[in-house]
N, C-alpha and C positions, 0 to 999 in steps of 0.2 A: 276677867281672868283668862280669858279665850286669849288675849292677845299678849298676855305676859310670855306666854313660852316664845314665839314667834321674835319677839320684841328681844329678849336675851339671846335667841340665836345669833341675832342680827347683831346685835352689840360683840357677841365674843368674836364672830368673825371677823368684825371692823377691827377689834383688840389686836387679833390673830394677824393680819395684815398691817397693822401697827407696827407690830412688831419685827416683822419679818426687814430683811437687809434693804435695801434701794439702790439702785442703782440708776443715776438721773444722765440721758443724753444730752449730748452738746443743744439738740435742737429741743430742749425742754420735756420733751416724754420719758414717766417714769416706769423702771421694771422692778417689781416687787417677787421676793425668792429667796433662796439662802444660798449665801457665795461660799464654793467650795474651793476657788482656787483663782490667784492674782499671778498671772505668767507675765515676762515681757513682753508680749504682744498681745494678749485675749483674758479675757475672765469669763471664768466657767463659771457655773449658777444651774438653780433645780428653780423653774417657775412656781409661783406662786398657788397655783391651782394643782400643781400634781408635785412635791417634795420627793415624792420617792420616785420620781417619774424619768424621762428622757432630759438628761444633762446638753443643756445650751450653753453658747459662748458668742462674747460678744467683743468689737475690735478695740480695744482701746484707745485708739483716734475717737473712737464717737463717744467717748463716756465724759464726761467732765465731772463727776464726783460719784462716790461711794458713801451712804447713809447708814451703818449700821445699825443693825437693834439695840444695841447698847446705848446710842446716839452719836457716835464717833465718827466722824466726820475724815473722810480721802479725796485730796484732790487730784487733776489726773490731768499732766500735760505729755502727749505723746513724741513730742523734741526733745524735752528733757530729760524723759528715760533712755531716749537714747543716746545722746551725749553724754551719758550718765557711764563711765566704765567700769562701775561695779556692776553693770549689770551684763557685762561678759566674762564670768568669771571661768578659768580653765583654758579658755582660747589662746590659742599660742600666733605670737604678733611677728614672726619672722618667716622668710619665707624664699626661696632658690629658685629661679625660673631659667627657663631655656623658650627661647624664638623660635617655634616650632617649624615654621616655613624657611628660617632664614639659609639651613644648610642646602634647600631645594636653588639656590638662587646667589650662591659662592661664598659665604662663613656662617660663623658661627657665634652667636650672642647668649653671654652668661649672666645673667640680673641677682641682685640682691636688695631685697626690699626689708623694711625694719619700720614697723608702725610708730610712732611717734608720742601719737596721742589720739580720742577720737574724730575720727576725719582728715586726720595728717600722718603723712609718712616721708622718707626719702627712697630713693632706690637708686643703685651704682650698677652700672654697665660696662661688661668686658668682650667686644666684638674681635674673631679672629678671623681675618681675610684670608682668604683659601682653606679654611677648613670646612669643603664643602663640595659643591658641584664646580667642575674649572671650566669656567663660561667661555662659550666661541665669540669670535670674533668675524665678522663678514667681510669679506673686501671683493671686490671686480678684477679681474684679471684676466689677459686675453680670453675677451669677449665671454667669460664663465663665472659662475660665483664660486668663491673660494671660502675655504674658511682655516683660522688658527686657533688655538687654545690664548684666551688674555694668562694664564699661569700667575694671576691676583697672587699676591702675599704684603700681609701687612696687620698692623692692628687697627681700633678705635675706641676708647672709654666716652662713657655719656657720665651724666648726675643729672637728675630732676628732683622737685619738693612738689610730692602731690597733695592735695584737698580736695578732700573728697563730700561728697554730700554725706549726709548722715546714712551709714550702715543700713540698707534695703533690705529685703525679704528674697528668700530663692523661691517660694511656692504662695505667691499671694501675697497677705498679710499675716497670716494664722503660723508657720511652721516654723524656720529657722531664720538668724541673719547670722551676721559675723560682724568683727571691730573690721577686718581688712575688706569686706566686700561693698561694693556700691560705684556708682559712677563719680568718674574723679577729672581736674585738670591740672596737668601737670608740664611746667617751663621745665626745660630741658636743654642742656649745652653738648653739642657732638664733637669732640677733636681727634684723628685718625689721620695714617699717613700709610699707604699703602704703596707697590710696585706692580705694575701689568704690563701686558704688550699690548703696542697701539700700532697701527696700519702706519709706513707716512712713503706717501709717492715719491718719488727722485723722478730726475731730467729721463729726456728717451725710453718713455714709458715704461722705466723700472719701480721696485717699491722694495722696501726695507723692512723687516720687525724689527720693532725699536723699542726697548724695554723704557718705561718713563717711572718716574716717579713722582704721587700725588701726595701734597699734602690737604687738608680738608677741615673747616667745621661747620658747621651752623646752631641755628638758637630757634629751639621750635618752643611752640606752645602745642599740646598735647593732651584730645580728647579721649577719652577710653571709657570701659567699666570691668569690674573685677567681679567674678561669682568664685563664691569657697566653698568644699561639698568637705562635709562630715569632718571640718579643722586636721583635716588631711592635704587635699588637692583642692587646686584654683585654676583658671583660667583667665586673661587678659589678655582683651582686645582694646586694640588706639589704633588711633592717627593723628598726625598735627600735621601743622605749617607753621612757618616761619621765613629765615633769612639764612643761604648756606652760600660759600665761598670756599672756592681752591685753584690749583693751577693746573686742572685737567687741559690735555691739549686736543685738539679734534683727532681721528683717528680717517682713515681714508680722504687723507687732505695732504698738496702738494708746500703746504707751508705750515709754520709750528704754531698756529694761530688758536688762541684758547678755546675748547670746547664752548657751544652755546648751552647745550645741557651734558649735564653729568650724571651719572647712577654712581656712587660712592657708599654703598651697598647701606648704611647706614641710612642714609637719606640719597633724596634724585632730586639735585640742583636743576630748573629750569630757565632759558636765559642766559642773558650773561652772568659772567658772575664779579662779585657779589651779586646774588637774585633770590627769586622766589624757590623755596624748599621746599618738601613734604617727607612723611616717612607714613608708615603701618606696618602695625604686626599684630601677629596673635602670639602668645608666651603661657607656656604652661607650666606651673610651678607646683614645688612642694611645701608645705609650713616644716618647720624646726625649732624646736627652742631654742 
């Protein structure tokens, strides 16, 4: 009889953990508790030994199923929730950017991005040449350095199709993400045709400002990542390379012989051209429905 009472402890406990939720990790260890809450990124739970105690949370990368008391059975793949776009419900997929740097450096670039689907978007670009700093221009002249205003005007539109990794976390894995945030790669086409002044020598060590006119594209491919705070504001940062071409002309040259590189404020041609391209920016944007 001594050992009957011990003996029922023992069993309803076992019962008592029986019963209790399960939560089984990817690498086989299970947590026994009751699940208070299934978010997109974490599952709260009260341990097994203290119910009424300190609320734990655990990442849902590492769970690969949920075991109810009842018996019911979750399975849990952490890709799929998040390609899953009901599970950003509220988020608003559209978004108005400005090239924060671009006016420090002679125009100004206006973007519009429009989410797609998850992990896919487009975005359209409207770049206006001289709304901005009116960049100098250097040239040598009796034995001194001189300088001109280039007086840039012109425009350039882009289009790019981004794809993006699946939608990342701003603080870890635990807090927030977004359909529009994560790192992306984005082919992009630039065409623009702008006016400046270029330096060009004449005979008898004279020189002329010569207003020219450029026309311009290239074809970059386009690495970046995008962070969204509060389905408010975003920020984007890229760069790419690619292939850019135009008819810039050298400037402090006694002949009309095509620039080897270009700045075309969109992208900076190096080489001859057609040649090697690059561009970067940072863009900070607002969402919209």
């Amino acid at each position: 009889m001594k050992l009957v009472f011990p003996i029922l402890i023992a069993i309803l406990i076992s019962l008592s953990s029986f019963a209790q939720d399960q939560i089984i990790k990817k690498d086989g260890q299970k947590i026994s508790g009751k699940i208070t809450e299934i978010g997109l990124s974490e599952i709260k739970y009260y341990h097994q030994d203290n119910l009424q105690g300190p609320l734990y949370s655990i990442s849902k990368e590492l769970v690969q199923m949920i075991i109810y008391e009842n018996g019911k059975k979750e399975i849990f793949n952490a890709n799929d929730d998040l390609k899953n776009r009901d599970n950003y419900p509220g988020q608003l997929t559209k978004a108005i950017k400005l090239n924060f740097f671009s006016p420090l450096i002679g125009y100004s670039e206006f973007s519009f991005e429009k989410q797609v689907s998850v992990g896919q978007s487009y975005e359209l670009s409207l770049g206006i040449i001289g709304l901005g700093k009116n960049n100098l221009l250097d040239y040598n002249y009796a034995s001194s350095i001189n300088e001109t205003q280039k007086n840039q005007f012109g425009v350039f539109v882009s289009g790019g199709y981004k794809f993006s990794k699946l939608p990342d976390f701003l603080f870890g894995r635990t807090r927030f993400t977004h359909i529009m945030q994560g790192a992306y790669l984005k082919p992009v086409i630039y065409l623009g045709s702008y006016s400046e002044n270029r330096i060009a020598y004449k005979a008898s060590s004279q020189y002329a400002i010569e207003k020219q006119q450029v026309n311009f594209g290239a074809l970059h491919l386009e690495f970046g990542k995008q962070w969204v705070f509060g389905n408010k504001v975003l920020i984007d940062g890229y760069w790419g390379l690619g292939y850019g071409f135009d008819n810039k002309l050298e400037s402090n040259s006694y002949t009309n012989s095509k620039a080897t590189a270009a700045y075309n404020y969109a992208n900076t041609r190096l080489g001859n051209s057609p040649g090697l391209s690059f561009s970067f920016g940072v863009k900070l944007g607002m969402l919209i429905r």
